[in-house]
C-alpha positions as CSV (number, residue, x, y, z in Angstrom):
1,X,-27.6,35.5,-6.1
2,X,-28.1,36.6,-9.6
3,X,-30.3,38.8,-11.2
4,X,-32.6,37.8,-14.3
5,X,-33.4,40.8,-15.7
6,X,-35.5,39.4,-19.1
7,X,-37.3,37.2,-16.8
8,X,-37.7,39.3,-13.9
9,X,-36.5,36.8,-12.0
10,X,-33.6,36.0,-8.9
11,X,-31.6,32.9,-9.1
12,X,-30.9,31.6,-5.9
13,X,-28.9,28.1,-4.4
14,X,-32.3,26.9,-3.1
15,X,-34.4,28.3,-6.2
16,X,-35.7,30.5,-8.6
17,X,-38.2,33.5,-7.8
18,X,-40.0,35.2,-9.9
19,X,-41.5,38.5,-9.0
20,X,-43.8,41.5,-11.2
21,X,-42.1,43.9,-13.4
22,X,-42.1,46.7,-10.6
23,X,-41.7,44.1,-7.8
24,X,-38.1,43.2,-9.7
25,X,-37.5,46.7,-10.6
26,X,-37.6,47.8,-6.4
27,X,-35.7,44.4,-5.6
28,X,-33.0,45.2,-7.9
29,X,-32.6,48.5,-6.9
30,X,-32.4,48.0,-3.1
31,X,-30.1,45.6,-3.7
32,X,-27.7,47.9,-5.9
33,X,-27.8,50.9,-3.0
34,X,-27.9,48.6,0.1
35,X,-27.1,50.3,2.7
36,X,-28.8,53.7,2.0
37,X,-31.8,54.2,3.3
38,X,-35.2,55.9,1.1
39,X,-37.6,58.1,1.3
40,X,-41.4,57.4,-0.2
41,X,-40.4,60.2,-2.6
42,X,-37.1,59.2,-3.9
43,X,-38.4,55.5,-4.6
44,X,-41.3,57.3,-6.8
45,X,-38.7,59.2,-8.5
46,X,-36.4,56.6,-9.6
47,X,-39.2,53.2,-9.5
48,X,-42.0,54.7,-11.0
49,X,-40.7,57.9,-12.5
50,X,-42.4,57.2,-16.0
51,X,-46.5,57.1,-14.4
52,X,-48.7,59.2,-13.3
53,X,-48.6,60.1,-9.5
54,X,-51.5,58.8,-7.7
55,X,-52.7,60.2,-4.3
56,X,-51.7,60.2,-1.4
């Protein structure tokens, strides 16, 4: 498995997937800390940690 990070994109044996900027961005990170688990906050905090929260 290799991650594609210009083309937000995971190279695979049987193929390439391509996913959305954020969709990557979540991926990628999971896959770095596998193994831990998350709260709602913390993937706020360190996915989306540059926008405006939104409700609840």
């Amino acid at each position: 498995m290799l991650f594609l990070d210009d083309e937000y994109t995971l190279e695979l044996p049987v193929g390439n997937v391509q996913f959305l900027p954020k969709e990557y961005a979540l991926l990628h990170f999971l896959y770095q800390h596998r193994g831990r688990c998350f709260t709602r906050e913390e993937l706020l905090d360190r996915i989306w940690q540059m926008e405006e929260p939104v409700g609840s």
